[in-house]
C-alpha positions as CSV (number, residue, x, y, z in Angstrom):
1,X,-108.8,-14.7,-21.7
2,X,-109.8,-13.6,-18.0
3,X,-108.4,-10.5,-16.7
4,X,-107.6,-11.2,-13.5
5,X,-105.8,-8.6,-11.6
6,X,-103.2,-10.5,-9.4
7,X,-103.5,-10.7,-5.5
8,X,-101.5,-7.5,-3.5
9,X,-98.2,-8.2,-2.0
10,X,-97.8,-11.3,-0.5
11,X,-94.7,-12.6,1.3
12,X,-95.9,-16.2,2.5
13,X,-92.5,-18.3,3.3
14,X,-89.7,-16.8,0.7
15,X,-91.8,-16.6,-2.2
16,X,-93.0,-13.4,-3.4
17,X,-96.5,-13.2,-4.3
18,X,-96.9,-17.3,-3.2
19,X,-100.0,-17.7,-3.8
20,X,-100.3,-17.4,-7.7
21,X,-96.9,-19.6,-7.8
22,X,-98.3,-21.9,-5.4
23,X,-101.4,-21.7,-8.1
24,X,-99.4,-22.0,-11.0
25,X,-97.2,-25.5,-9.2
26,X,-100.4,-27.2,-8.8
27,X,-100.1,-28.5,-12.4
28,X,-96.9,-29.6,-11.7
29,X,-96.3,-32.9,-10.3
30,X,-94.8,-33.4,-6.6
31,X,-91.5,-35.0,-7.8
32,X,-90.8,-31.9,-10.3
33,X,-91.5,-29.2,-7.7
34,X,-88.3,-28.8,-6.3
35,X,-86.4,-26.7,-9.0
36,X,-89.8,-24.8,-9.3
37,X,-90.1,-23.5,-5.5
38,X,-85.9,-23.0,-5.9
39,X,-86.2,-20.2,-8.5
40,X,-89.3,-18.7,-7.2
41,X,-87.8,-18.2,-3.8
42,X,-84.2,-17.4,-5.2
43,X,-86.4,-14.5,-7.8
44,X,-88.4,-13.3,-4.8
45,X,-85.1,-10.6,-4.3
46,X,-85.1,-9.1,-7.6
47,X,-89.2,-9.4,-7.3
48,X,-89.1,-7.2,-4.0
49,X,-86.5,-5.1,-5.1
50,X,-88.9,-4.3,-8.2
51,X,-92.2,-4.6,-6.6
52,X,-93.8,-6.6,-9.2
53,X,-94.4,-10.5,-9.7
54,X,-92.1,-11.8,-12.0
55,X,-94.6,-12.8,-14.4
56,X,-94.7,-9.5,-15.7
57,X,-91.1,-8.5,-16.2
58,X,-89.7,-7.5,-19.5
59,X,-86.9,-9.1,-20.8
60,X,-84.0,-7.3,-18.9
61,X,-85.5,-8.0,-15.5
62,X,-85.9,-11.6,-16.3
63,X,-82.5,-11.5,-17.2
64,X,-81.5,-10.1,-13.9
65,X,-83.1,-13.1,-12.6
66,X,-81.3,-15.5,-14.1
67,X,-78.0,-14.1,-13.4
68,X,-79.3,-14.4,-10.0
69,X,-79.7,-17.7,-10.0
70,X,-76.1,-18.1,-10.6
71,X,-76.2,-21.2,-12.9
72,X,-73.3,-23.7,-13.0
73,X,-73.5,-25.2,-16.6
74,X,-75.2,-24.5,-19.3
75,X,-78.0,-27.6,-19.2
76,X,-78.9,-25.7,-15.4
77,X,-79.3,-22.5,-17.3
78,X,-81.5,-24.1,-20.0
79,X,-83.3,-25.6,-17.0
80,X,-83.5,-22.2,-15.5
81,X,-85.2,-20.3,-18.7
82,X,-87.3,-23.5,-19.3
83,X,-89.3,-22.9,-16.2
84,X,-89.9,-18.9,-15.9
85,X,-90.8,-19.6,-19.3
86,X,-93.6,-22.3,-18.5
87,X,-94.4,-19.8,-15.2
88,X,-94.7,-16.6,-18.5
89,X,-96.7,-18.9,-20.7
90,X,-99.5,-19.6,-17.5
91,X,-99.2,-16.2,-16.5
92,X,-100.6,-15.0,-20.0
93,X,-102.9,-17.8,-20.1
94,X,-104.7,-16.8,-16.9
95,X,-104.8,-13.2,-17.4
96,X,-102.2,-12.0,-15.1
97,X,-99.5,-10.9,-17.2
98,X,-100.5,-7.5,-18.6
99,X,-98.3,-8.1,-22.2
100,X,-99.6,-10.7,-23.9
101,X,-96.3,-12.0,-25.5
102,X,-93.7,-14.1,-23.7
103,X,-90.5,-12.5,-24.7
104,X,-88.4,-15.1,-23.6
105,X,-89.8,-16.7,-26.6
106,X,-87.6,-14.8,-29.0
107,X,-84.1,-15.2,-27.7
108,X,-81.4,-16.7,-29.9
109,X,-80.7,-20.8,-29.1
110,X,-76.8,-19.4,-27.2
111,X,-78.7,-16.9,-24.9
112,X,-78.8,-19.8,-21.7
113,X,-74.5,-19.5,-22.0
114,X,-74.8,-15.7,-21.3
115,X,-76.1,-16.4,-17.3
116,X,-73.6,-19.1,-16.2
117,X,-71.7,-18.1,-13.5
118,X,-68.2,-19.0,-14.5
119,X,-66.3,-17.9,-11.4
120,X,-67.8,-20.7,-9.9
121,X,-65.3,-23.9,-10.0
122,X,-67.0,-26.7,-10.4
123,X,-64.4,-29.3,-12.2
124,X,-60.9,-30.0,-11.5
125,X,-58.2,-31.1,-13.8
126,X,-56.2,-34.6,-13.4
127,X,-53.0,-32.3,-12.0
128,X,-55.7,-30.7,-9.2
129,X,-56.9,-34.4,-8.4
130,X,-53.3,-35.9,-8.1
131,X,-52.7,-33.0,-5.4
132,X,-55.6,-33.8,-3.6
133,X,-54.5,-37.0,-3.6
134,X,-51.3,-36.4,-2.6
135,X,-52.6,-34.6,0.2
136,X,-54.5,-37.6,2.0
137,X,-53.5,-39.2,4.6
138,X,-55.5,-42.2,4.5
139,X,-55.1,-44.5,1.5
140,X,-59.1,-45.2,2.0
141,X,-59.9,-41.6,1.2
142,X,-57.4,-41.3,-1.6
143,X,-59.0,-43.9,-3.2
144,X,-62.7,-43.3,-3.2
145,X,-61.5,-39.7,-5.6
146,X,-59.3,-41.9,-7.8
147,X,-62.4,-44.9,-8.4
148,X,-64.5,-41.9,-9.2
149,X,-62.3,-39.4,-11.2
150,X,-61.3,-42.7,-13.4
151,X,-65.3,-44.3,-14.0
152,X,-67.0,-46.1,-10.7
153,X,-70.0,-44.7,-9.1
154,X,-73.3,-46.5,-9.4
155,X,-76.7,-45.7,-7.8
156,X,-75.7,-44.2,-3.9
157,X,-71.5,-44.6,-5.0
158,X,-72.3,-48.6,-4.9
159,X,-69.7,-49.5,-7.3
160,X,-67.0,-48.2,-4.9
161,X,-69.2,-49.7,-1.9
162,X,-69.5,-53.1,-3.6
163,X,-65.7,-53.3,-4.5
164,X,-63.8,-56.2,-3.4
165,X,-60.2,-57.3,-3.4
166,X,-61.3,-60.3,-5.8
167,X,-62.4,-57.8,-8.1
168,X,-59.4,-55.8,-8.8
169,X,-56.9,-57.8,-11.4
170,X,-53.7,-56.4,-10.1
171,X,-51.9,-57.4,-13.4
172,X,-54.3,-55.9,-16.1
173,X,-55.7,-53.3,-14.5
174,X,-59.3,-54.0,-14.9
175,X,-62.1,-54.1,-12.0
176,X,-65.5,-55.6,-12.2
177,X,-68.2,-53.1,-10.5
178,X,-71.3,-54.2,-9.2
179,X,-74.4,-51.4,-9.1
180,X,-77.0,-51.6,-6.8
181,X,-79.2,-51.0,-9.7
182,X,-80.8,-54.4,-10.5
183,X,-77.1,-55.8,-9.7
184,X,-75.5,-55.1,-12.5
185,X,-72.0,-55.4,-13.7
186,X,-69.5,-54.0,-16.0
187,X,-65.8,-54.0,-16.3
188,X,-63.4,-50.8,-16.3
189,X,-59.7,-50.7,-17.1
190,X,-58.1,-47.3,-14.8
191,X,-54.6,-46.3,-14.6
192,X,-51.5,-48.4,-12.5
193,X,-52.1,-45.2,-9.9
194,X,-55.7,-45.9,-9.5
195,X,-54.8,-49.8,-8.8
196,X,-51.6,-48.8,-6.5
197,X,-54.6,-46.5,-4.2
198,X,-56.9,-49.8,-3.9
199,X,-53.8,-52.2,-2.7
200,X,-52.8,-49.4,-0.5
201,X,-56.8,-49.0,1.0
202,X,-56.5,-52.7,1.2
203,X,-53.6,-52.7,3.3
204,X,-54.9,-49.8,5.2
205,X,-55.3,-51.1,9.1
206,X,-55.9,-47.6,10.9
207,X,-57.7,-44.7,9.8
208,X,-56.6,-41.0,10.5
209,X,-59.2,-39.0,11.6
210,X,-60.0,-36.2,10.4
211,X,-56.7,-36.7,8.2
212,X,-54.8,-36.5,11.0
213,X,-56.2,-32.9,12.3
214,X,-57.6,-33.6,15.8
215,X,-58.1,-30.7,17.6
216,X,-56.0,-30.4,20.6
217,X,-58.9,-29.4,22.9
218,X,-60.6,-32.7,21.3
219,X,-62.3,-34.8,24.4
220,X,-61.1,-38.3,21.9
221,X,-57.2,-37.3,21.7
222,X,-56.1,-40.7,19.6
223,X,-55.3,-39.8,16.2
224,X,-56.5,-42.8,14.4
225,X,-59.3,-45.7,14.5
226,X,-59.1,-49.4,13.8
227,X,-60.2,-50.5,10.4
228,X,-63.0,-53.3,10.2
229,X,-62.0,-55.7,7.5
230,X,-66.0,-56.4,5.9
231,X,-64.2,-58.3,2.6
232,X,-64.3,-54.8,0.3
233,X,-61.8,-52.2,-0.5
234,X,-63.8,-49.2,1.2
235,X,-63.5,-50.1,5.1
236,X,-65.9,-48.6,7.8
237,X,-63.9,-47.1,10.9
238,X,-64.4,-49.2,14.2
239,X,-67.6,-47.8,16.3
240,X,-70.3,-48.4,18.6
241,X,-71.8,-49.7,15.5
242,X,-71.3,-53.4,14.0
243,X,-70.1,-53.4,10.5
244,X,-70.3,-56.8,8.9
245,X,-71.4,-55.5,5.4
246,X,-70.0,-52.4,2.8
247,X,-69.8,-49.1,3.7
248,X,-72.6,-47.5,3.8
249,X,-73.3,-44.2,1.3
250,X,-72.8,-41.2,3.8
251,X,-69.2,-43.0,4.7
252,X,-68.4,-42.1,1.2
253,X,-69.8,-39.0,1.2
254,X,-68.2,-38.2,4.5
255,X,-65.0,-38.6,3.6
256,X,-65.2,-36.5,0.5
257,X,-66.9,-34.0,2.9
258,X,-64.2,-33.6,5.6
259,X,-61.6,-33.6,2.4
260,X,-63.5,-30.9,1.1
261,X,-63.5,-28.9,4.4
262,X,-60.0,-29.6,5.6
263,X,-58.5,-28.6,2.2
264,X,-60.9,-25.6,1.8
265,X,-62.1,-27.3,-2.0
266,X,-65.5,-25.9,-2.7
267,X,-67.7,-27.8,-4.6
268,X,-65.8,-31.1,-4.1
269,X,-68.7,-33.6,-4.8
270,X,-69.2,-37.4,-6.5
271,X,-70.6,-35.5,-9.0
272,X,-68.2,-33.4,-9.9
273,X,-65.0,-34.9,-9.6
274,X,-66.5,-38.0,-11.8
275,X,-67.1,-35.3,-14.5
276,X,-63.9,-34.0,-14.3
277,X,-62.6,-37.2,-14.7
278,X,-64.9,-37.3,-17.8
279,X,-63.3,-34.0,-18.9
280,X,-59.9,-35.8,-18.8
281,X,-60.9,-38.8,-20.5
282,X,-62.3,-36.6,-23.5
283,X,-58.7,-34.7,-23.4
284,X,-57.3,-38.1,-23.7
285,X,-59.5,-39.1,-26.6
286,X,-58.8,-35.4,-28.3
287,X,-55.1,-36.4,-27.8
288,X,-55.5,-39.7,-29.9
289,X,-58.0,-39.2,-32.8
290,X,-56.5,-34.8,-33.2
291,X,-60.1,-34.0,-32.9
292,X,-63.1,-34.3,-30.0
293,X,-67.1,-34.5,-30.6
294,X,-68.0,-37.1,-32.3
295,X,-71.1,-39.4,-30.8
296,X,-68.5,-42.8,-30.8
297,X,-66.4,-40.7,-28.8
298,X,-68.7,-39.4,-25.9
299,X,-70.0,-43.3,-25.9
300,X,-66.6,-44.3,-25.0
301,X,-67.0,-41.7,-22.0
302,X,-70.2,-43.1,-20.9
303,X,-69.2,-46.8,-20.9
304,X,-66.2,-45.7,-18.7
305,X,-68.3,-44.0,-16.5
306,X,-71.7,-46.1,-16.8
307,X,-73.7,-43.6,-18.2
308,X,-78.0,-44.7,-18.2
309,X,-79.2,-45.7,-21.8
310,X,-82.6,-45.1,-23.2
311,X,-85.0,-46.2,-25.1
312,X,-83.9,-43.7,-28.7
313,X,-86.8,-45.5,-31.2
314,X,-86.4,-49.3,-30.4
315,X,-82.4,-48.4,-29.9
316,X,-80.7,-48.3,-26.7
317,X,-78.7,-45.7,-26.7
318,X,-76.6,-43.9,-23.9
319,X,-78.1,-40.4,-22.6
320,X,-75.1,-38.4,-24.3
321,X,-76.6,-35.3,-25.3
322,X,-76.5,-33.5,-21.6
323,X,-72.7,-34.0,-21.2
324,X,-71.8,-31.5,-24.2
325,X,-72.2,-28.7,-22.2
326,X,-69.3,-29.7,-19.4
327,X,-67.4,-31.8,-22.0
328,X,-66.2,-30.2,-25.0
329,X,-63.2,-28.5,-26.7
330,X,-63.5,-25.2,-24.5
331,X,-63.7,-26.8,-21.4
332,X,-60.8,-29.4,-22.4
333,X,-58.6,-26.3,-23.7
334,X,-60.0,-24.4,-19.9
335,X,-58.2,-27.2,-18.2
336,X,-56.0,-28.9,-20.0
337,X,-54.8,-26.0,-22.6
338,X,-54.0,-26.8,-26.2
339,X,-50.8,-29.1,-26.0
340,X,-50.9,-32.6,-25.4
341,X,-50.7,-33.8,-21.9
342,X,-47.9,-33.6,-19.4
């Protein structure tokens, strides 16, 4: 083993000591860089405040670091200790860390669960959602968090993008969603409210801006815009622009953005209100069988919600394991307590 002595100070961009991270990220392939360069520049703080390179911390100020990074769930906060690892393993292997032994080596399996940030809300519960809801004043924005809290999403949202009238049975329940992802299908049953919000976003002939909160000092005073009818449920605004086609992907994402901002709902994203509405269904499940874990039951999550399958040993099998860290009984019992449901 070398024994390099690492380079003085250096404060190039928001990385502390860049250039042996930059060193150690050449072995690491373009598309896996980000979450890399995102803790190195988020540990540059504790870093400075220390004056040394994180590679050789002991295990309390690696530990400061990654409550720093604030991690939202626990598969982040494996994430998290997965790479300073890696970045402690290289370290020793080059000769820069002065101990030989990686101590983040010897932790016990639960230690990730110590560094989430729980004051952080990422997930609502159904009551939350039916508020929200409530709240909108455009059925067409009511019903893009109802598709997604109760299963549709797809590659870029283009299972509620894709959705037309002809696919919504009005008597059963059931829609047929179309992915952009080698246009496939699949078939949902959601709740009578769910159906009620896409006949109402059918109907739906002007849209409230900003849900009905112009600004009186606005230069465009009228309160609503005309509704192009394109043949799908989720309708562009009339613009400059010519819609003949579906929504495109930041119309969705607007919508839940000015949502978000108007109702002051951190954290309001596709991503997280479709695993809220996962953590409902699991409550649901818990309320039928009396107990909640079992692989058949997560499976019944990810068909709702079109979860990817793998390749599991000749096998396709749904990528289940990640979603036990958001749903399971503490999390159900968080939001939901531990009676049945209202």
């Amino acid at each position: 083993m070398s024994n390099k002595k690492a380079p003085n100070q250096i404060y190039e961009g928001d990385m502390y000591n860049e250039g042996v991270k930059q060193r150690f990220m050449e072995v690491i392939s373009d598309d896996s860089k980000g979450p890399y360069e995102r803790i190195f520049i988020r540990s540059s703080v504790v870093e400075e405040s220390l004056g040394r390179d994180m590679y050789d911390f002991n295990i309390k100020e690696i530990e400061n670091v990654l409550f720093h990074l604030k991690p939202k769930t626990l598969a982040a906060s494996k994430s998290n200790i997965s790479i300073i690892s890696s970045y402690l393993d290289w370290a020793i292997e080059e000769g820069y860390r002065s101990n030989t032994i990686n101590p983040m080596k010897y932790q016990l399996d639960d230690w990730a669960e110590k560094f989430i940030d729980k004051n952080i809300k990422m997930f609502f519960s159904k009551k939350e959602i039916d508020e929200i809801i409530e709240k909108c004043k455009n059925a067409q924005d009511a019903v893009i968090i109802s598709l997604l809290f109760y299963g549709a999403n797809g590659r870029e949202v283009s299972e509620l993008r894709n959705l037309r009238p002809s696919d919504v049975n009005f008597e059963t329940n059931e829609l047929i969603l179309t992915d952009d992802k080698d246009n496939q299908t699949r078939r949902i049953t959601t709740p009578k409210e769910c159906i009620t919000l896409i006949k109402d976003a059918i109907n739906q002939t002007e849209y409230f801006k900003r849900n009905g909160h112009i600004a009186p000092n606005s230069r465009n005073t009228k309160e609503t815009s005309e509704l192009i009818e394109t043949g799908y449920v989720i309708k562009p605004a009339k613009t400059k622009v010519v819609h003949i086609d579906q929504v495109n992907t930041h119309v969705v994402y607007g919508r839940l953005s000015t949502i978000s901002e108007l109702f002051n709902i951190e954290n309001f994203t596709v991503k997280n209100i479709q695993r809220s509405g996962m953590i409902y269904m699991a409550k649901q499940i818990l309320d039928r069988d009396g107990h909640f874990g079992d692989k058949e039951q997560y499976f019944e999550i990810c068909e709702q919600f079109g979860v990817s399958k793998f390749d599991n040993h000749g096998v396709e099998e749904y990528n289940w394991s990640a979603m036990k860290s958001y749903i399971n009984m503490d999390m159900i019992k968080q939001f939901y307590g531990e009676g049945s449901l209202s």
